[in-house]
C-alpha positions in Angstrom: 0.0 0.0 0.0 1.6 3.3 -0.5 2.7 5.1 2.1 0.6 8.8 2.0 -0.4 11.9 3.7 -3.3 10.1 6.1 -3.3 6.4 5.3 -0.2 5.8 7.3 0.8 4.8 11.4 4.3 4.5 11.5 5.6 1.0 11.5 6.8 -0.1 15.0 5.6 3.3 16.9 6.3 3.4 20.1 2.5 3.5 22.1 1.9 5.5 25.2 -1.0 5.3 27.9 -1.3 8.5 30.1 -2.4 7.0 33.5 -2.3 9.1 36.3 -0.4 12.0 35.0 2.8 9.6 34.0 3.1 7.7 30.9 3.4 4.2 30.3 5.2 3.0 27.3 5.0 -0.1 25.4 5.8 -1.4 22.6 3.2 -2.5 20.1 3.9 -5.0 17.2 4.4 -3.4 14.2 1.7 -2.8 11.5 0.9 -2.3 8.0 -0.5 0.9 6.7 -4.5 1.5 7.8 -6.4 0.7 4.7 -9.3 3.3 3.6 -12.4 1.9 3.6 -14.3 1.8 0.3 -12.0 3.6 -2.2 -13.1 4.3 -5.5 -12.9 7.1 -8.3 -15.8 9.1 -9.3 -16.3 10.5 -12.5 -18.2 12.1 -15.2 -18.8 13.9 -18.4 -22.5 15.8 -19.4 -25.0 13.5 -17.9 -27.8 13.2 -15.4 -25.4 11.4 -12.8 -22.0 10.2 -12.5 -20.1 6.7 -12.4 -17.8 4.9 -10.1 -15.5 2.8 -10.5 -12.9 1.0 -8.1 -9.2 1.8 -8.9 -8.3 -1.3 -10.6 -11.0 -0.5 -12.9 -13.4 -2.8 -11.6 -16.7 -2.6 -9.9 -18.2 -0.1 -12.4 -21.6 1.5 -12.3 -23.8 4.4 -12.2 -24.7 6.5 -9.7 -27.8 8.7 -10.4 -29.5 11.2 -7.6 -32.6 10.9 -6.2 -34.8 12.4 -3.7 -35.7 16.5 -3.8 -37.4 17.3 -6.9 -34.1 16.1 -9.1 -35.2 15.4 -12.3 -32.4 12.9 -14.5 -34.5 13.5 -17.2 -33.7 17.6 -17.8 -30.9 17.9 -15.1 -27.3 17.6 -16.3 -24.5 16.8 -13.6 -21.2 18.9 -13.9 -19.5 18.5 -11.3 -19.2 15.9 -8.0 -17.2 15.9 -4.8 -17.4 13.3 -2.0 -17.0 14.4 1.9 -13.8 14.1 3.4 -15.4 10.9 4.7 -16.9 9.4 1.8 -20.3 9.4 3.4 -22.2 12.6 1.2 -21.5 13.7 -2.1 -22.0 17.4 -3.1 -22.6 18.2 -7.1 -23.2 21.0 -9.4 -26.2 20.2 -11.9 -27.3 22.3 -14.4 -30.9 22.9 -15.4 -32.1 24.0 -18.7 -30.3 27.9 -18.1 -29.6 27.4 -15.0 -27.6 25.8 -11.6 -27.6 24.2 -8.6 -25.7 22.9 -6.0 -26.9 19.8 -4.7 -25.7 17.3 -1.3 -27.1 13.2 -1.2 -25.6 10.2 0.6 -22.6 9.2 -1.4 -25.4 6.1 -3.0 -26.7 9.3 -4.6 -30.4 8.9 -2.5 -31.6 11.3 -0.5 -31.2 14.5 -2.7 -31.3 18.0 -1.6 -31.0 21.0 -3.1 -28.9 23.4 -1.3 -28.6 26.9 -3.8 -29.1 27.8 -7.0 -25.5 28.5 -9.0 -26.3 29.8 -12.0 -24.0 30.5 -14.8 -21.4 27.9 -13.4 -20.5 25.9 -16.1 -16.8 26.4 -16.7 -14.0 24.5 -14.6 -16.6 24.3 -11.8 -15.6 23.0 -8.7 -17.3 22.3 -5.3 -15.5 21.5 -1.9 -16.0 20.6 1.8 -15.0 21.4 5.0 -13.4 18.4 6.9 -15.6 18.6 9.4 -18.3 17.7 6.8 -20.5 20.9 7.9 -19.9 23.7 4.9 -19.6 23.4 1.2 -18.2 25.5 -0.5 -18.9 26.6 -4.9 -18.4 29.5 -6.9 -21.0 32.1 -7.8 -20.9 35.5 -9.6 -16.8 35.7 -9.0 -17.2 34.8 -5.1 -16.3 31.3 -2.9 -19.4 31.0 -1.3 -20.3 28.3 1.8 -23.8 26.9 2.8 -24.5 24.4 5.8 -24.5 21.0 4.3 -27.3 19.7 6.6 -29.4 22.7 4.4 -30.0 24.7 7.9 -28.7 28.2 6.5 -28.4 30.4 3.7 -25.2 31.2 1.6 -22.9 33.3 2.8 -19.5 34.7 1.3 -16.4 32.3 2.2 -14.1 35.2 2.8 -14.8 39.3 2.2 -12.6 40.9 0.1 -12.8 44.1 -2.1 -10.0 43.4 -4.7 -12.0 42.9 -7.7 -11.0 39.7 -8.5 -12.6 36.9 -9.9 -12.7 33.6 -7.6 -13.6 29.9 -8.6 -13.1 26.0 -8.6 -12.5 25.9 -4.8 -10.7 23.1 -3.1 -10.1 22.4 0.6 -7.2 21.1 2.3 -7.5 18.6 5.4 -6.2 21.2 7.9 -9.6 23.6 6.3 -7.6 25.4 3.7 -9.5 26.7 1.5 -7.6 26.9 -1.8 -9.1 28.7 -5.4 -8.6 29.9 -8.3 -8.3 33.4 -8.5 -7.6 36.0 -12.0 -7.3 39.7 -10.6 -7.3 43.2 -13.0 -5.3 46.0 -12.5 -7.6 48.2 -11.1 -7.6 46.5 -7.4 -5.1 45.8 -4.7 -4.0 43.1 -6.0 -2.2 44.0 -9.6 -2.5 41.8 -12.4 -3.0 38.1 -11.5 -3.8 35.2 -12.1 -3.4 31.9 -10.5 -4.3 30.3 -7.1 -5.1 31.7 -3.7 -5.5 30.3 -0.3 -7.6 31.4 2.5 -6.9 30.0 5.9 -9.2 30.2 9.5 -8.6 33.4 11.1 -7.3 35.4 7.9 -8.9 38.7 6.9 -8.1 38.3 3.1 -7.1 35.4 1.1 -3.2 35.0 0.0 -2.4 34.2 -3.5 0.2 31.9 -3.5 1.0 30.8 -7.5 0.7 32.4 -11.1 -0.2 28.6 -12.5 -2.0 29.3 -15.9 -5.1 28.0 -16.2 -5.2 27.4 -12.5 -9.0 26.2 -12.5 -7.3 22.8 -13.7 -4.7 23.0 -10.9 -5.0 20.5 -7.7 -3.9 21.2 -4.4 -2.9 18.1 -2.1 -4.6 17.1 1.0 -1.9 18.7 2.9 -1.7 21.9 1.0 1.6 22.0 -0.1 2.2 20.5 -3.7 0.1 21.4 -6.4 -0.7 19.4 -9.8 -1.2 21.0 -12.7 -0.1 20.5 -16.5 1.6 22.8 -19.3 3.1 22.5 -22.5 6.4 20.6 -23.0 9.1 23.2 -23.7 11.3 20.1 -25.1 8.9 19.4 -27.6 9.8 21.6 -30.5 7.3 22.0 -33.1 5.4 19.5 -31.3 2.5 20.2 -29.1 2.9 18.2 -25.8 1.8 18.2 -22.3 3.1 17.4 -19.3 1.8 16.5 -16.1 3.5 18.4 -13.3 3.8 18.2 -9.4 5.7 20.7 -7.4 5.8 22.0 -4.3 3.0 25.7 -4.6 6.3 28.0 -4.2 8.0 26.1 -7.0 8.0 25.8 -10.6 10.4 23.4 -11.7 9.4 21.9 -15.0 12.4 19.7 -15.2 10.3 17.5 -12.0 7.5 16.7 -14.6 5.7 13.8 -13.0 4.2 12.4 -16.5 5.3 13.7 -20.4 1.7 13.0 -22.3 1.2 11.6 -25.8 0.9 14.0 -28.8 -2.2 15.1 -29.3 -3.5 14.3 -25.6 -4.7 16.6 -23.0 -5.3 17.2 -19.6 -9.2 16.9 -18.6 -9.9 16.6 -14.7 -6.9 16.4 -12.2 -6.6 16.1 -8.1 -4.7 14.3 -5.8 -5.8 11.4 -3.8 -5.3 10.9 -0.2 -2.3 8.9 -0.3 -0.8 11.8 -2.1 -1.1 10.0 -5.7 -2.5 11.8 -8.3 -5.2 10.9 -10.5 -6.2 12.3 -13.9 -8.0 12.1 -16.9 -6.8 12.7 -20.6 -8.5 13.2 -23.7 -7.5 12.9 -27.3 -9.7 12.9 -30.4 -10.1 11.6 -33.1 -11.1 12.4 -36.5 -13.5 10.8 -38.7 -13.1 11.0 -42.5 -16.5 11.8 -44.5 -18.0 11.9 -40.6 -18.2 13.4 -37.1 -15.3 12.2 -35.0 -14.9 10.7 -31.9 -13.2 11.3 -28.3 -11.2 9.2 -25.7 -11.1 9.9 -21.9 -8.8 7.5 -20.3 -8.3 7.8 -16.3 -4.5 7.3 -14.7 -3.0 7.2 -11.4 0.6 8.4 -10.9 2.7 8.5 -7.8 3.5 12.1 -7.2 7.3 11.7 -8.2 9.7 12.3 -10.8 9.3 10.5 -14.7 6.7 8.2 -13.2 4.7 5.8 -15.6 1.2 6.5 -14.9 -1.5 2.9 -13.9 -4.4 3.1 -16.2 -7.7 2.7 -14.6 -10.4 3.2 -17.5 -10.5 4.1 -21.0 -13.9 5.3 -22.6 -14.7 6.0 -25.8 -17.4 8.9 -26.6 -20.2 8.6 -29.4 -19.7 10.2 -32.4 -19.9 14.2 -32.2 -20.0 14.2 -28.7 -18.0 16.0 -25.9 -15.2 13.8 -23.9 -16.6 11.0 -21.9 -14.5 12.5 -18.4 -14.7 16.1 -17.5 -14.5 15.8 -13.7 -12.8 13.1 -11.3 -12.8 12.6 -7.6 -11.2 10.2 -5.7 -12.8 8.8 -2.7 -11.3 6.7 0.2 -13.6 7.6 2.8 -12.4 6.7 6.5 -9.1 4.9 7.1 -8.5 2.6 10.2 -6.0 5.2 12.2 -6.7 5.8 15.5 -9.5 8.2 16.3 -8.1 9.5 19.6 -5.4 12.8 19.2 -1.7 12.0 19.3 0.8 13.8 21.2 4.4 13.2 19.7 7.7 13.1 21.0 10.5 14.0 18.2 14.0 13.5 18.9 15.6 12.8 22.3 19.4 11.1 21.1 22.0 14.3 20.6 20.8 17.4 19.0 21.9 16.3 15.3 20.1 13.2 15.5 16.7 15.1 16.9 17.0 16.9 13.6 16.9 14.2 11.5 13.9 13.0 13.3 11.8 15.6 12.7 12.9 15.3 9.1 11.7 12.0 9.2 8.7 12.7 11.0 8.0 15.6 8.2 8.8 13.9 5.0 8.3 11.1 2.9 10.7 9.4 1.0 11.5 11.6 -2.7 9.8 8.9 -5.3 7.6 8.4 -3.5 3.9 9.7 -3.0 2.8 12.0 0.2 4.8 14.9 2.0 7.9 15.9 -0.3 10.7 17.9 0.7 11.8 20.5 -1.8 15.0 21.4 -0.6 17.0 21.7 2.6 18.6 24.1 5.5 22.1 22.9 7.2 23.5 25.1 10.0 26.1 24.0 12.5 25.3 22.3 15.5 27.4 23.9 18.4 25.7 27.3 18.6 22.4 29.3 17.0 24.3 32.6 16.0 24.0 32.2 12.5 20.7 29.8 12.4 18.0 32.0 13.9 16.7 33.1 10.7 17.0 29.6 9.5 13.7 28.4 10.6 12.0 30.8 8.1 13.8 30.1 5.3 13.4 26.3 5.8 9.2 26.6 6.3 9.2 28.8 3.4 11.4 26.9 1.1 9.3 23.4 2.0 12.3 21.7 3.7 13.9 20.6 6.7 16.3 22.5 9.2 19.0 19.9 9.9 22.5 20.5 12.3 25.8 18.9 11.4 29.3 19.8 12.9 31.4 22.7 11.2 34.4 20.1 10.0 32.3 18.0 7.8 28.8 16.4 6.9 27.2 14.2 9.1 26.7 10.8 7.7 23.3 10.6 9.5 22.5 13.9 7.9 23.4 13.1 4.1 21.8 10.0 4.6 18.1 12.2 5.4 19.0 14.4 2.6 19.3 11.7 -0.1 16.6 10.6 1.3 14.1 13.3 0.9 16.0 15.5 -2.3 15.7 15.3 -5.8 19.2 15.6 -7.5 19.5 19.0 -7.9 17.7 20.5 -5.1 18.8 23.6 -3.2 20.5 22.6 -0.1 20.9 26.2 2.0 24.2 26.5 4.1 23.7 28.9 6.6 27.5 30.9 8.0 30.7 31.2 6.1 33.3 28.6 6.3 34.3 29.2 9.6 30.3 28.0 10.5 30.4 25.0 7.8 33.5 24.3 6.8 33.8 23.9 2.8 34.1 20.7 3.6 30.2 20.5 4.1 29.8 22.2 1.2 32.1 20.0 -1.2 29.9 17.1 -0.2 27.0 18.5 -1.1 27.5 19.3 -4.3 29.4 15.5 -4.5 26.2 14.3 -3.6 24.5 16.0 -7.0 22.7 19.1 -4.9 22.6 23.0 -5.7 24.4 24.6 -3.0 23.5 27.7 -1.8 25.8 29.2 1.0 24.3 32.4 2.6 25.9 34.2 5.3 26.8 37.4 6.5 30.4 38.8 8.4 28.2 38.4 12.1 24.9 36.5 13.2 23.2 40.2 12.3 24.4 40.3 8.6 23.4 36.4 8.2 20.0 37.6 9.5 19.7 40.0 7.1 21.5 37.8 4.4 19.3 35.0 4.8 16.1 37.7 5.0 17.3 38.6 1.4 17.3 34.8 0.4 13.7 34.9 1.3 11.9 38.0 0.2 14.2 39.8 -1.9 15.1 43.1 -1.3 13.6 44.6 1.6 10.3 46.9 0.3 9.6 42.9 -1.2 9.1 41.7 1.8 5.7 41.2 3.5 6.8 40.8 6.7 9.7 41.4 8.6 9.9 40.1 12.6 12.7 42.2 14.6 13.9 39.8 17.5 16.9 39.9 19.7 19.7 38.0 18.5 21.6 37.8 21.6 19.9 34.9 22.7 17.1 32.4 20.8 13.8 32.3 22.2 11.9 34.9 20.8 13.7 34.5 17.4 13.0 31.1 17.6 9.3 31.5 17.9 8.9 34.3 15.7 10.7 32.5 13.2 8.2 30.1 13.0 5.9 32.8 12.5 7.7 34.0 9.6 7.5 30.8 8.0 3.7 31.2 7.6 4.0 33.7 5.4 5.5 30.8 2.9 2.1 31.2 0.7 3.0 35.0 -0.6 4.9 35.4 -3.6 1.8 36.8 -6.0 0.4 38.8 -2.8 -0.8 42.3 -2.0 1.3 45.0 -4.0 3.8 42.2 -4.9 5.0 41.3 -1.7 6.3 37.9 -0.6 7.8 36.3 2.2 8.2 36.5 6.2 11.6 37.5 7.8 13.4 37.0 11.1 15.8 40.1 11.6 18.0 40.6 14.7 19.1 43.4 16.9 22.1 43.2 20.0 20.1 43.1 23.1 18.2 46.3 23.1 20.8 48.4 20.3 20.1 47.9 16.6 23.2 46.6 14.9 24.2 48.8 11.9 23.5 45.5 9.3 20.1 45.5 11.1 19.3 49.1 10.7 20.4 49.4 7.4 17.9 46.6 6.1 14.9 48.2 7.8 15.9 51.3 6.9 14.0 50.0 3.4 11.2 49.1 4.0 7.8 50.6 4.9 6.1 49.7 8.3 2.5 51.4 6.8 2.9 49.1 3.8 5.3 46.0 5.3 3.8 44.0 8.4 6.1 44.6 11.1 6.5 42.7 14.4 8.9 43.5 17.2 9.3 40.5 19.4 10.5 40.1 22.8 11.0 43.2 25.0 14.6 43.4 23.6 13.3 43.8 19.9 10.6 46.6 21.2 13.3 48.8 23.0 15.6 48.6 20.1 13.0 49.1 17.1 11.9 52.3 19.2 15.8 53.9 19.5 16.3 53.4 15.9 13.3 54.5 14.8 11.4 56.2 16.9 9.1 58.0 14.2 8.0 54.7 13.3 4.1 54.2 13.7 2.3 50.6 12.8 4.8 47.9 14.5 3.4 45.4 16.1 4.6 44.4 19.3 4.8 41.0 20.7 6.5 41.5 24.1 5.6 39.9 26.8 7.4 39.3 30.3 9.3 36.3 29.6 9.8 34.0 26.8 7.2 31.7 27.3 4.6 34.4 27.6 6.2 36.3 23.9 5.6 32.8 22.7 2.0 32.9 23.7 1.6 36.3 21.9 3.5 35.7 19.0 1.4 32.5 18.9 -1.8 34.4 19.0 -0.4 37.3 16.0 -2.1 37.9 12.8 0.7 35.5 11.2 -1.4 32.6 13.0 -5.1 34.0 12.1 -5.1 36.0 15.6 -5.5 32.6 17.2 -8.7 31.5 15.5 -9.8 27.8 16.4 -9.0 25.6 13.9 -6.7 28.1 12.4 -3.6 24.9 13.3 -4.4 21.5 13.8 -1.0 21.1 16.5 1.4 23.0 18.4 5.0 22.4 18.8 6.6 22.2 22.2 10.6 22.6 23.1 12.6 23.5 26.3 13.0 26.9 26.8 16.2 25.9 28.0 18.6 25.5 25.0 17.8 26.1 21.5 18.8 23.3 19.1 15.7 21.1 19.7 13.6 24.2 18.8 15.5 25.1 15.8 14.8 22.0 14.3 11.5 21.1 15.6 10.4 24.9 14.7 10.9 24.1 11.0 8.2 21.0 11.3 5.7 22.6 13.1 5.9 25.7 11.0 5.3 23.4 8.2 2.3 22.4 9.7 1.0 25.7 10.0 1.6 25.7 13.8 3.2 27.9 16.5 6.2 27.1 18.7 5.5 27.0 22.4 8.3 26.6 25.0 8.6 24.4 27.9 9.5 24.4 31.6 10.0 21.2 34.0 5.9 21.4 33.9 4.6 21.8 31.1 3.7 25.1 29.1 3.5 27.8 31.3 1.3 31.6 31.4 -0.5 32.3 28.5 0.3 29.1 26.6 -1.5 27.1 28.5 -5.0 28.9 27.2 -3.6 28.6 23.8 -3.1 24.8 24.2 -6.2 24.2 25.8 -8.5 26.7 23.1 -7.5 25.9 20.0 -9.4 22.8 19.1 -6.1 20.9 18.3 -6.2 17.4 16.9 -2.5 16.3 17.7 0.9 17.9 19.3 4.5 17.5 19.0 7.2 17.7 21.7 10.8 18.3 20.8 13.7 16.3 22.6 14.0 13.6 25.0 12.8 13.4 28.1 16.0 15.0 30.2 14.4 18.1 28.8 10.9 17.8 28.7 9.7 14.9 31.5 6.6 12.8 30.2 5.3 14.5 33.2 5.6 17.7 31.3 4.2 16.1 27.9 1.7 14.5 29.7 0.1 17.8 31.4 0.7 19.7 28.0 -1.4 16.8 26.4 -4.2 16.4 29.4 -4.6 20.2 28.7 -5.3 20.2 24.9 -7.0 16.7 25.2 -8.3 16.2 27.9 -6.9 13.6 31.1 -5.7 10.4 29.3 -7.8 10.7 25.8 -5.1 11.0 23.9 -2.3 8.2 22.6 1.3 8.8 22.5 4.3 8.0 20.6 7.6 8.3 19.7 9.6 9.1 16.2 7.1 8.4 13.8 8.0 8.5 10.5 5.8 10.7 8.4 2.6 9.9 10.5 -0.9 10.1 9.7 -2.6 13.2 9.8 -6.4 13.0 10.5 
């Protein structure tokens, strides 16, 4: 079975029961993969239902609705999409001029029409919430969401003023709500066109690619690769597609997942579960004297590199008629995971090793399907000076943050990298040689990556250097966090923060990226002063974090009005706040699905483990001998989360520490725990 973004438990975990406040490990046997539970592919072209078929191209038939006034006989189906749970199926149907959004049970009884959506009939699209309780369509340029039980009216998704034309929505399993967006020049947002994302707790949606055609693009389940298909700039004279995957900051052609027969096109795309994709192509064929005819054949593909793609179905259209397959869905329904929250621990040998973990806890392997790496952060593992800014460059460039010793390369570490890399890939080095040695470096480019040293003659001018790396020059940037760099905690967190900011690029007056910059204490270093010096805190989102920061933003620039501050009285409560910022929807439930926990008493753990909770949209908190002190403890408790992840053994946070932090978010004992899972399940 292959190993994907929800259908997996880590072989061999390491199972926990919290009793009594303490935790009592054992060791279960290990186990396969959970399977999902009634898996099949959905699809359709212009008619009054759809079919399904199971994935080895069996089990064919017809699904047609009933129930709520649908009439097969003038009603024309255009689009489907099954609940995260494969129990309801939403669909678009057209009738006579106009249409409507529908919900059934996934057999297609029980019919219901939930709003009319007229003039939908391009690329339409219609998405769920996980929870199963909105769906969301297009209408008249807007994303629109309506109670599925057919309780409420409409309402707009998201309100936003831009001008901007929004359809084919899709939803991640975290409650991204991804779209396609095409923007004039007249509004905020200059000339467009691509995808967006809106997350919980966000004012205004984000545009985070300029993919042509984006109503044909796919987001994964974990919103971080997209799927889309262009023309074949090997090709010549020829007109070819290709079927690509990347990571949504990326465009790397050279990647392609599938090169497509002349003369074949694209149809329907999205991902599956597991992280596979699954598409449709279309060719046709002429018909001398006569109408011709047109093919729809259905594939699945790992998402990886030159992969040869399974065929499912092929169908062949009558005569003068339109392709057999204009929309697909893939439905696996529930898998056999655990229902109960999980709290992890990550790490917990030596600092380098911890590293590696949560590399293996983030990532899949590279060919194969599920959460891919894109590239890769090094810094040395003996002190933070020049890594602080690290963490925002990792999150942002889809990649892991991992320590090795100045001489020379860990083995442990190039092993992870080969593991997760495509040859090529940009491997950052963070410091000059006298951080990482060129040893390191030589290595690296032995072992077939891009290099990509980027450093600065102090830990303030790497700041700043690696600031550049991310968002270009400084009136680029969208925001830029100000944080002491004389010690780590508050960079460390806001770093994270940063890092959330990795779905700008195409955003409001061109502005991309987030940015950890660092003062001395409370003076502003000269490197520091100069980079800030250019940029625009009424246009630029500015945050000053840690008391330090404050004091020092204030000296330098004392006419300065609209920066934030996120100061509070000690580092765990500038966690809380930073935690609670715009950067992570003000807080909003459901805005994270986990938090990440590390000691607040040494940094590397948090380094590392800062780059995989930030990937998961999540916020850093710090730890005592307790648990999660002040302020964090509210944020632990209120933010509806469905799993957390502790960094480092137990010398520095006690199970009696993980197990509080976990009774708090969970609840006493309802939740499981393990230890080092290797790119776990996600529910």
């Amino acid at each position: 079975m292959t190993s994907g973004i929800r259908g997996r438990l880590a072989a061999a975990a390491v199972a926990a029961a919290a009793v009594g406040g303490m935790l009592a490990v054992v060791q279960p046997a290990a186990q396969a993969a959970p399977s999902y539970q009634n898996s099949f592919i959905a699809f359709g072209g212009s008619t009054a239902g759809w079919s399904v078929v199971d994935v080895d191209g069996s089990n064919r038939h017809t699904v047609t609705p009933v129930g709520g006034g649908y009439d097969p006989a003038t009603q024309i189906v255009i689009t489907v999409k099954y609940s995260f749970d494969g129990t309801r199926v939403a669909f678009l149907a057209t009738h006579g001029t106009a249409g409507e959004l529908w919900v059934a049970a996934a057999d297609g009884t029980g019919a219901r029409k939930l709003a009319d959506a007229a003039g939908q009939t391009y690329h339409t699209s219609v998405a769920w919430s996980p929870d199963g309780k909105l769906v969301y369509y297009a209408f008249s340029g807007q994303i629109y969401q309506i109670p599925a039980d057919g309780t409420g009216s409409p309402v707009v998704a998201f309100t936003d003023t831009g001008g901007c034309n929004d359809s084919a929505p899709q939803t991640t399993q975290s409650g991204y709500l991804f779209f396609s967006r095409i923007c004039g020049s007249s509004g905020p947002t200059t000339q467009y066109g691509g995808m967006a994302v809106h997350r919980p707790g966000d004012l205004l949606p984000v545009p985070v690619t300029a993919t042509v055609g984006a109503e044909l693009s796919a987001i994964s389940p974990d919103g971080t690769r997209v799927a889309d298909s262009r023309q074949d700039p090997t090709a010549g004279t020829t007109t070819r597609e290709m079927l690509l995957a990347n990571a949504v900051n990326d465009n790397d052609i050279m990647h392609h997942t599938v090169v497509l027969p002349v003369g074949t096109n694209v149809r329907a795309l999205t991902f599956g579960a597991s992280g596979d994709i699954l598409y449709s192509d279309a060719s046709f064929a002429a018909q001398p004297g006569g109408p011709g005819t047109w093919t729809s054949t259905i594939h699945t593909v790992p998402d990886g590199v030159n992969q040869t793609p399974h065929t499912v179905l092929t169908l062949v259209g009558a005569a003068n008629s339109q392709a057999p397959v204009d929309y697909l869905d893939w439905v696996h329904g529930t898998a056999d995971f655990g229902i109960r929250p999980v709290a992890d621990r990550v790490g917990g040998g030596d600092r380098i090793a911890t590293s590696i973990d949560a590399s293996k806890w983030t990532y899949d392997d590279k060919n194969s399907s599920g959460r891919k790496a894109s590239s890769a952060v090094l810094a040395r593992s003996d002190t933070f000076a020049d890594a602080l800014g690290g963490t925002a460059l990792a999150i942002q460039n889809n990649g892991p943050l991992l320590l090795t010793p100045t001489a020379g390369l860990d083995k442990g570490v190039e092993n992870e990298l080969t593991r997760i890399l495509q040859p090529r890939s940009i491997v950052y080095v963070l410091g000059g040689t006298a951080a990482l040695s060129p040893a390191v470096e030589n290595r690296l480019t032995a072992l077939g990556f891009s290099v990509r040293r980027v450093y600065g003659e102090n830990r303030y001018a790497t700041s700043v250097a690696i600031a550049t790396e991310i968002g270009g020059t400084p009136h680029q940037t969208s925001t830029v966090m100000v944080a002491t760099g004389a010690d780590y905690p508050d960079a460390l967190a806001a770093g994270v923060a940063a890092g959330q900011e990795r779905y700008t690029g195409f955003g409001t007056y061109g502005l991309n990226g987030g940015v950890v910059v660092l003062t001395d204490g409370a003076t502003m270093p000269k490197d520091t002063a100069d980079y800030l010096k250019q940029i625009d805190p009424h246009r630029q989102h500015v945050y000053a974090v840690g008391g330090q920061a404050v004091k020092a933003v204030q000296k330098a620039f004392p006419t300065w009005t609209g920066v934030t501050p996120l100061a509070g009285a000690n580092r765990f409560e500038t966690a809380a706040k930073v935690a609670a910022s715009p950067l992570f929807g003000n807080g909003a439930p459901g805005r994270y699905p986990m938090v990440g926990v590390a000691t607040a008493a040494n940094w590397p753990d948090a380094l590392s483990g800062g780059a995989l909770i930030g990937n998961q949209g999540g916020p850093l908190l710090l730890a005592d001998g307790s648990g999660t002190p002040g302020s964090q403890g509210a944020i632990v408790s209120g933010s509806h989360l469905k799993g957390l992840v502790v960094f480092g053994g137990t010398a520095v946070v006690p199970d009696s520490a993980l197990a509080a932090i976990a009774d708090n978010a969970f609840g006493t004992g309802a939740w499981d725990a393990r230890v080092d899972r290797s790119a776990p399940a996600l529910p």
